[in-house]
MMTF fields as JSON, N, C-alpha, C and O atoms, coordinates in Angstrom:
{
  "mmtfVersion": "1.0.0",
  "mmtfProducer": "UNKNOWN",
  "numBonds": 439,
  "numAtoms": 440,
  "numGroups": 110,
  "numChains": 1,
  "numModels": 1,
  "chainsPerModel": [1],
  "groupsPerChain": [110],
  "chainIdList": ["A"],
  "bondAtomList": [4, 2, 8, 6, 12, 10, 16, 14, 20, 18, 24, 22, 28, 26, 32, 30, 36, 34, 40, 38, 44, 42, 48, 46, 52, 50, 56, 54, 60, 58, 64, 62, 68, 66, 72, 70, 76, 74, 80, 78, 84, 82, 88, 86, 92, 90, 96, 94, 100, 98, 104, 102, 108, 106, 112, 110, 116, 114, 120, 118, 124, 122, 128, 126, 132, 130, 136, 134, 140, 138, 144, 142, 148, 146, 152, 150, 156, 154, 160, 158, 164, 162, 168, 166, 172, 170, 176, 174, 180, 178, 184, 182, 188, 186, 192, 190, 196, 194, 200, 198, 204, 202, 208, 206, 212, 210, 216, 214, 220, 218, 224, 222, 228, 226, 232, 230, 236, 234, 240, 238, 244, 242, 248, 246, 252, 250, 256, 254, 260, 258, 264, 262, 268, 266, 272, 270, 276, 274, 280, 278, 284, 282, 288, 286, 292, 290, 296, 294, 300, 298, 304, 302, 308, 306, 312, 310, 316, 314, 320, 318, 324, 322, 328, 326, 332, 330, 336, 334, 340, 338, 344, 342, 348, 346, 352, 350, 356, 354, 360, 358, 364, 362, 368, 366, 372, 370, 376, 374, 380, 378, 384, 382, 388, 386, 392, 390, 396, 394, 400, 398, 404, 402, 408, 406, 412, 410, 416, 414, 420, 418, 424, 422, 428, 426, 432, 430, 436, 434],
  "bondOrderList": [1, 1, 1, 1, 1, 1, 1, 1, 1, 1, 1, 1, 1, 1, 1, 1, 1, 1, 1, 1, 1, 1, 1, 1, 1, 1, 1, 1, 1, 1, 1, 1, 1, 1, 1, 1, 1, 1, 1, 1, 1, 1, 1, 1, 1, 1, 1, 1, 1, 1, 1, 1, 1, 1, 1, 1, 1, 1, 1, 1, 1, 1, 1, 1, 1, 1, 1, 1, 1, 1, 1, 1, 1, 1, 1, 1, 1, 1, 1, 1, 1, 1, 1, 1, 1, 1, 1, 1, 1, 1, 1, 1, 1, 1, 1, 1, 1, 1, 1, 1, 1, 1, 1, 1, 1, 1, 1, 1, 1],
  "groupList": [{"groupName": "UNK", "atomNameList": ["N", "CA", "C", "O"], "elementList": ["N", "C", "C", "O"], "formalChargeList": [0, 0, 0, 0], "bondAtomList": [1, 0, 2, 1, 3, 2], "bondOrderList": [1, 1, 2], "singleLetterCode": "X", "chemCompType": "L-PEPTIDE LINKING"}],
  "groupTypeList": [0, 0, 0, 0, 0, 0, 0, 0, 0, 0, 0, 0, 0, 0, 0, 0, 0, 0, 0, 0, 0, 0, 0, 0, 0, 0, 0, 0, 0, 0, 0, 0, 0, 0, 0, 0, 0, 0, 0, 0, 0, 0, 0, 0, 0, 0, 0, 0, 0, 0, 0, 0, 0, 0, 0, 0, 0, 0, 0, 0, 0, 0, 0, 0, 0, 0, 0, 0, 0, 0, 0, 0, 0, 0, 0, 0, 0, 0, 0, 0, 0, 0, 0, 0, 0, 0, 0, 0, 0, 0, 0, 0, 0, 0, 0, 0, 0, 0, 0, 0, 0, 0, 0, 0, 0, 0, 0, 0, 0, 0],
  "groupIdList": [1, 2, 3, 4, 5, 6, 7, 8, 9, 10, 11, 12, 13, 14, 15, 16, 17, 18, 19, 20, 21, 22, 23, 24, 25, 26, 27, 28, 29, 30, 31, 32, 33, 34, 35, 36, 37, 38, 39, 40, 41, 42, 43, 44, 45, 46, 47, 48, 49, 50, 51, 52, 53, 54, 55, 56, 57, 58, 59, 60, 61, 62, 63, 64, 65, 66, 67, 68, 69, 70, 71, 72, 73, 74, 75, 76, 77, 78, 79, 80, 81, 82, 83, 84, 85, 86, 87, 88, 89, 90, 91, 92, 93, 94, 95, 96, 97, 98, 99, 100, 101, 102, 103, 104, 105, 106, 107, 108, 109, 110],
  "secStructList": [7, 7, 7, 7, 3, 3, 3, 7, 1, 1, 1, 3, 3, 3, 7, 6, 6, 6, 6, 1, 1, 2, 2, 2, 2, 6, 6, 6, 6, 6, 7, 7, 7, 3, 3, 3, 3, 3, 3, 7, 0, 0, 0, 0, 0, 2, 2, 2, 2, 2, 2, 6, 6, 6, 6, 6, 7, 7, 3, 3, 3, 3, 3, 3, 3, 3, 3, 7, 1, 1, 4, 4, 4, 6, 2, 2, 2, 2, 2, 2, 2, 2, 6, 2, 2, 2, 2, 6, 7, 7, 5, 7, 7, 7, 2, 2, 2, 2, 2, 2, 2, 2, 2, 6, 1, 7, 7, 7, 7, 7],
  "xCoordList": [-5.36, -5.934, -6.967, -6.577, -7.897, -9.13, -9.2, -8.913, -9.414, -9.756, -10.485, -10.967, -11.284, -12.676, -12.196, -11.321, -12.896, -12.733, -13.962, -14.797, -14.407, -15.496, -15.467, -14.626, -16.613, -16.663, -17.104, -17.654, -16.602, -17.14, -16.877, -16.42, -17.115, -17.806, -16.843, -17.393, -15.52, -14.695, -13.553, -12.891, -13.242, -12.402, -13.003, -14.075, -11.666, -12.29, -11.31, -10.097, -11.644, -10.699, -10.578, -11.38, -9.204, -9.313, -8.565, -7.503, -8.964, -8.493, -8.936, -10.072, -7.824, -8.142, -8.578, -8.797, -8.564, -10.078, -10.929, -11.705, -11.298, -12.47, -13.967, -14.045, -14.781, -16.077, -15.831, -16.675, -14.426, -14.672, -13.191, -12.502, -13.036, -12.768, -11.316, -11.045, -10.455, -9.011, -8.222, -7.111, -8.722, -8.14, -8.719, -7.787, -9.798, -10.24, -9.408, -8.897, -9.365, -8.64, -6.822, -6.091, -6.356, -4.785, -4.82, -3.726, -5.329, -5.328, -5.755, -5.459, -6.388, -7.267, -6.819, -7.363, -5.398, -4.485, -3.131, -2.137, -3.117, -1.675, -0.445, 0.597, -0.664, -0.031, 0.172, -0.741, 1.729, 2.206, 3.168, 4.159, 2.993, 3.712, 2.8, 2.343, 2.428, 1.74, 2.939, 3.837, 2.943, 3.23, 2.538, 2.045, 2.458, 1.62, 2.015, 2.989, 1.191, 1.318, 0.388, -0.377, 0.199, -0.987, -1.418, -0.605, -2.374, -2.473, -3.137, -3.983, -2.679, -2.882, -2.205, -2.73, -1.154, -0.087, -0.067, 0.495, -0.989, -1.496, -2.489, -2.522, -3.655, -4.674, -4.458, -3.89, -5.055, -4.993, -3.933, -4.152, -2.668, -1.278, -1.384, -1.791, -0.827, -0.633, -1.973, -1.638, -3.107, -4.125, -3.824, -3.63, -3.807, -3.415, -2.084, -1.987, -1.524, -0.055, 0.085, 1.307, -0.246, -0.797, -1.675, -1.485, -2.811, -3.744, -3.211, -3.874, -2.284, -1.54, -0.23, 0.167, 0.063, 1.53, 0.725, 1.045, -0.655, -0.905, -1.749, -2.104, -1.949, -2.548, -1.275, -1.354, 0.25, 1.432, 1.511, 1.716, 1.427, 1.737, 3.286, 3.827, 3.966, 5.385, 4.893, 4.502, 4.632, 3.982, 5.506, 6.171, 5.631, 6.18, 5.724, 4.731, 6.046, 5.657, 6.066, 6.92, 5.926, 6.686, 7.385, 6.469, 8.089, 7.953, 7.743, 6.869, 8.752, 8.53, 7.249, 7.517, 5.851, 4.926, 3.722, 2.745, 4.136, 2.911, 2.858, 3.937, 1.91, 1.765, 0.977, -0.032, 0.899, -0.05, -0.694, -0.402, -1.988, -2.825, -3.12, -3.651, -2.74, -2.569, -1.123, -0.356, -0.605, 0.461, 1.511, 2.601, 0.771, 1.929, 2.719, 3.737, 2.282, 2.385, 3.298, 3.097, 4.193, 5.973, 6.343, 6.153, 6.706, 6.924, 6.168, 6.587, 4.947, 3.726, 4.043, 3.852, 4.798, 4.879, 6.222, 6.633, 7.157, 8.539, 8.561, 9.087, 7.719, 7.533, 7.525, 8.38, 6.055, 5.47, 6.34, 6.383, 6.752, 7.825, 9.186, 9.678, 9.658, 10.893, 10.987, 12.125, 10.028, 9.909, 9.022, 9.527, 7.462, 6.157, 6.695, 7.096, 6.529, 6.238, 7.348, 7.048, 9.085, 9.953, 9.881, 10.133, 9.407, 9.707, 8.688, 9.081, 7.207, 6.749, 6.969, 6.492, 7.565, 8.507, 7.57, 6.742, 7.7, 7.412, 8.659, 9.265, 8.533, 9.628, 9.534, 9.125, 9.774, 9.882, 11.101, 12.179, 10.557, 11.405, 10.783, 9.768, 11.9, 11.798, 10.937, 11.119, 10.206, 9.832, 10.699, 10.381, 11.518, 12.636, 12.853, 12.664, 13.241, 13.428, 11.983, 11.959, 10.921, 9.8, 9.825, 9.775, 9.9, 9.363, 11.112, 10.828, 11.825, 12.916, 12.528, 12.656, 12.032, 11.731, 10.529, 10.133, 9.997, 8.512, 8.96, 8.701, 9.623, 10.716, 11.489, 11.789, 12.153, 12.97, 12.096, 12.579, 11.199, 9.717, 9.157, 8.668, 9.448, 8.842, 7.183, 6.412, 6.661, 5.081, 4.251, 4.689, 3.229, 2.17, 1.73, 1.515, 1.678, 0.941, -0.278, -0.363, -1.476, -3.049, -3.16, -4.146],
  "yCoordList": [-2.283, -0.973, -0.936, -1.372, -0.604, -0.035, 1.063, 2.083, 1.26, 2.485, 2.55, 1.666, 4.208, 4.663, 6.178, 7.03, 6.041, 7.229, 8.343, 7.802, 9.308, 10.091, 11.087, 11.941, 10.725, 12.152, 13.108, 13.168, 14.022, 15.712, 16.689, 16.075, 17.822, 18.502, 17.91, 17.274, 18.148, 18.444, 17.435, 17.283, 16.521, 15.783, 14.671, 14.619, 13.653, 12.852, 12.682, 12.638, 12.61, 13.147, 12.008, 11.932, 11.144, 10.278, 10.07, 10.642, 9.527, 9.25, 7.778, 7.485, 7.02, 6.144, 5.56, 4.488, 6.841, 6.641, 7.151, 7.393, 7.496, 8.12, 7.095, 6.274, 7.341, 6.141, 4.776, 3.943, 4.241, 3.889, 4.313, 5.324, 3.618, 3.328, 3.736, 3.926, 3.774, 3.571, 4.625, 4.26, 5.721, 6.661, 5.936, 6.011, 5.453, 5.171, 3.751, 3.688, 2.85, 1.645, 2.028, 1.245, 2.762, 3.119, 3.936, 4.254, 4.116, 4.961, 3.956, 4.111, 3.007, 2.014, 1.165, 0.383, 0.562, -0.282, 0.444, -0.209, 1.667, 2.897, 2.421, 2.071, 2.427, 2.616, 3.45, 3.968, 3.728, 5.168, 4.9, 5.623, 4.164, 4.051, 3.708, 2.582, 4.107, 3.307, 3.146, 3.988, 2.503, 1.842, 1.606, 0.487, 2.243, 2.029, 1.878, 2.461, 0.979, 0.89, 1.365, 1.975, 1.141, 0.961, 1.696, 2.559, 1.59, 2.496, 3.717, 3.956, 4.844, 6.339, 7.065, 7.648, 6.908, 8.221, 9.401, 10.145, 9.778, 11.032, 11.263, 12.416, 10.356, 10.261, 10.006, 10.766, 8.75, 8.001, 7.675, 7.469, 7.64, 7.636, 8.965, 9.266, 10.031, 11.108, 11.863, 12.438, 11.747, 12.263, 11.61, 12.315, 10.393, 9.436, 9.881, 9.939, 10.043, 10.448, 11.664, 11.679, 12.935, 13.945, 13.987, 14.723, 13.0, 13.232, 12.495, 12.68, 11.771, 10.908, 11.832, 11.917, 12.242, 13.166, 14.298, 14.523, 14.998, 15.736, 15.152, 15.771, 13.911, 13.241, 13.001, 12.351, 13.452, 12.48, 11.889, 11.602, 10.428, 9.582, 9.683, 10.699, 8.102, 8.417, 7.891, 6.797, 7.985, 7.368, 7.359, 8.341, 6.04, 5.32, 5.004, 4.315, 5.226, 5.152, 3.881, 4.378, 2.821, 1.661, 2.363, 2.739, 2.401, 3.097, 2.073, 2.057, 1.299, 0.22, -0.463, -1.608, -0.507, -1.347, 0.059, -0.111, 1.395, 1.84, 2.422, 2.527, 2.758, 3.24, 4.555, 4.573, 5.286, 6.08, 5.756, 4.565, 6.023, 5.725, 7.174, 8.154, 7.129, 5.991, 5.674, 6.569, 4.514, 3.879, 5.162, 5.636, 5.365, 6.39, 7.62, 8.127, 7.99, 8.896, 8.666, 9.111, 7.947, 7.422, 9.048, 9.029, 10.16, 11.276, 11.619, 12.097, 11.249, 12.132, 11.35, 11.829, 9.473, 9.024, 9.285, 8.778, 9.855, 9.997, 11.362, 11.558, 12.44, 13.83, 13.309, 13.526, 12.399, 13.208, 11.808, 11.865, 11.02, 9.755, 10.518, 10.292, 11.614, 11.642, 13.039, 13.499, 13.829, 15.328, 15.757, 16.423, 15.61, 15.902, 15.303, 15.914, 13.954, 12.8, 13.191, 13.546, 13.037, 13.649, 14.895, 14.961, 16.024, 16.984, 17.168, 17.968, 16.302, 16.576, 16.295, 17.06, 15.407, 14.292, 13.351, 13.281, 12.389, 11.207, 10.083, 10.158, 9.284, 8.381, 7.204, 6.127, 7.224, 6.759, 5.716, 5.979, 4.408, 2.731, 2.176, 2.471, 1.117, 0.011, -1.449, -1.928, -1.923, -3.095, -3.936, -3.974, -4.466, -4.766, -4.33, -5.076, -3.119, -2.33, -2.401, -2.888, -1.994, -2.829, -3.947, -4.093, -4.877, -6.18, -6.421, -7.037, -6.222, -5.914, -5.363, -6.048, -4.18, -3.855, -4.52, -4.088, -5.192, -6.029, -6.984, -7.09, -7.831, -8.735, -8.768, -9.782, -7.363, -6.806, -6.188, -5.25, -6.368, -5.792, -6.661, -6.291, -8.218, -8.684, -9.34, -8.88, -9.969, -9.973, -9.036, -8.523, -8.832, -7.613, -8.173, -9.358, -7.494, -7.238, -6.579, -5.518, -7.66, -6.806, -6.951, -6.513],
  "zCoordList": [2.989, 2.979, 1.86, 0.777, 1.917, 1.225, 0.342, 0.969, -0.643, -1.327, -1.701, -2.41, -1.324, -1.909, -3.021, -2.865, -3.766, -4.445, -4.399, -5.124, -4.055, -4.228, -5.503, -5.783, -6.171, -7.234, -6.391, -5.291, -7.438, -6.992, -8.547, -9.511, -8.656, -9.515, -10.823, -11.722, -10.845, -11.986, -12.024, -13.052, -10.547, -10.538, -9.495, -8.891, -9.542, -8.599, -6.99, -7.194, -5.824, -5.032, -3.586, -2.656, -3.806, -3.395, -2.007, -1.762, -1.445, 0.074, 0.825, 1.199, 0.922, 1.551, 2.978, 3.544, 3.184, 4.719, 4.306, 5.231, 3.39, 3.347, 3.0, 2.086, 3.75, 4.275, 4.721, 4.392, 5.685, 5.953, 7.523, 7.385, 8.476, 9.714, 10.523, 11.709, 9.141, 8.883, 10.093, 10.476, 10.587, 10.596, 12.52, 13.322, 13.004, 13.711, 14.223, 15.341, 13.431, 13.679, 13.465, 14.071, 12.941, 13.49, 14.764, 15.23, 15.057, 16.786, 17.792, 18.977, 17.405, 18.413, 18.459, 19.239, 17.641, 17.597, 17.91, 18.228, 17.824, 18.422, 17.607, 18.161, 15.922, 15.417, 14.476, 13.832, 14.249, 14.492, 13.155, 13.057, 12.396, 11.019, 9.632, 9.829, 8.562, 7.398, 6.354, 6.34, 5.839, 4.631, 3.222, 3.08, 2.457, 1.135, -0.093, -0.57, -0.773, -2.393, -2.718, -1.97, -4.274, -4.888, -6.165, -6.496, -6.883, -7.971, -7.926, -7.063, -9.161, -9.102, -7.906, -6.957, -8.15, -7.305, -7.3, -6.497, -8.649, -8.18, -7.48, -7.052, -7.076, -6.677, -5.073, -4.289, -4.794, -3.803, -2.809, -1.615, -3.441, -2.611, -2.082, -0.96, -3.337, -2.833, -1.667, -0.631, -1.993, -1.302, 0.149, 1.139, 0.175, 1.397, 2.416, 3.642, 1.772, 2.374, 2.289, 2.431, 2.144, 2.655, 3.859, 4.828, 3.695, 5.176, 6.314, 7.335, 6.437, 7.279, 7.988, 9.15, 7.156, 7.467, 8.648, 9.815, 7.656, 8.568, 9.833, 10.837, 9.533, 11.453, 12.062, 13.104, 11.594, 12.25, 12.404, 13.584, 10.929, 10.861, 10.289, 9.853, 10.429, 9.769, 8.762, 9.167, 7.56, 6.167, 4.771, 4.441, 4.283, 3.552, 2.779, 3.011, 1.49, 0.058, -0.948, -1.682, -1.25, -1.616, -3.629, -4.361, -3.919, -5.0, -6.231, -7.097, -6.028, -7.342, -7.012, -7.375, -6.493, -6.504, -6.019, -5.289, -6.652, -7.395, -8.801, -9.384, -9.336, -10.635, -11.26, -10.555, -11.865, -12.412, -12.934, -13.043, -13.744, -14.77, -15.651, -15.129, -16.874, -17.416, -17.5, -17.147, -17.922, -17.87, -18.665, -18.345, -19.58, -20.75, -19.829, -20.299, -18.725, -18.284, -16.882, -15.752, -17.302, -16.05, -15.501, -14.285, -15.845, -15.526, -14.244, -13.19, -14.616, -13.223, -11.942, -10.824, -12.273, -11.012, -10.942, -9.898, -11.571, -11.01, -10.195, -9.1, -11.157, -10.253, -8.71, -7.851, -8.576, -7.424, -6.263, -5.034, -6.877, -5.897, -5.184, -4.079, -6.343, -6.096, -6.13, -6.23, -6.067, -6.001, -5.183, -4.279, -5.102, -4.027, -2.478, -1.487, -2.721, -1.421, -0.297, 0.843, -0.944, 0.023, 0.951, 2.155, -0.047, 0.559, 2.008, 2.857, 2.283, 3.524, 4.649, 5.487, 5.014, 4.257, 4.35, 5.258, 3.149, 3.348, 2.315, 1.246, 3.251, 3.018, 1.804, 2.236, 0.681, -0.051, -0.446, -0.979, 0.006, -0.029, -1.292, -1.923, -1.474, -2.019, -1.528, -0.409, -2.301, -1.81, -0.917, 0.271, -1.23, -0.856, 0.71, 1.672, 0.759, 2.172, 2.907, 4.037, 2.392, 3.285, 3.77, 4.991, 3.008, 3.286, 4.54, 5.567, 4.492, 5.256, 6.371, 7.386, 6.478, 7.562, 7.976, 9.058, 7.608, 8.321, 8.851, 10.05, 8.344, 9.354, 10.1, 10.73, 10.254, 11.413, 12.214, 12.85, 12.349, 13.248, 14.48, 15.547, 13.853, 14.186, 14.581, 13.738, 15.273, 15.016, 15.805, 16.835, 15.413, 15.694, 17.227, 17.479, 17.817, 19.549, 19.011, 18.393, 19.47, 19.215, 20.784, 21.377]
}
C-alpha cells in the first residue's frame, strides 16, 4: 500500500488512496478485506480506516507493527488502537493473527 499525504491550511490530512488507484484496484480485483500497518496512527491508518469502513470494507488494523510519531507519544497510539478503531468497528490483530490468517487463505485468484 502506498501513502500520500496532502497539505492543507493548518494540518496535514492523510489518506492512503488519495492520488493514486487503490480504491479503483480493490473493486477491480473484488476484494472485500484490507489489512494495514504502518506509521502515524493518527494520520494515515486512522484516516485510511475510516474511508474504507465507510466504502464497506472489512478493514484490520495490525497493532504491534504500527506507530505514532513522535515516538514519545505511546498514549495517542493506545487511544486510538484500543479506543477509536474498535468502536466502527474495525478490527484490530496481532501480527501474528495476520500473518495466520494469510496462510489460512490460501493463494490469491487474479
Amino acid at each position: 500500500m502506498r501513502f500520500h499525504a496532502r497539505a492543507t491550511t493548518d494540518f496535514v490530512a492523510s489518506y492512503a488512496g488519495a492520488g493514486n488507484g487503490l480504491e479503483e484496484i480493490l473493486r477491480a480485483q473484488q476484494i472485500d478485506t484490507v489489512i494495514m500497518s504502518g506509521i502515524r496512527t493518527s494520520g494515515v491508518i486512522l484516516s485510511t480506516a475510516y474511508r474504507l469502513f465507510d466504502l464497506d470494507y472489512k478493514v484490520y488494523v495490525i497493532a504491534n507493527n504500527t506507530i505514532e510519531t513522535p515516538s514519545n507519544s505511546p498514549d495517542i497510539n493506545t487511544n486510538i488502537l484500543e479506543g477509536i478503531l474498535p468502536k466502527l468497528p474495525v478490527a484490530v490483530i496481532t501480527l501474528e493473527q495476520a500473518l495466520a490468517a494469510l496462510n489460512a487463505s490460501g493463494p490469491a485468484i487474479y
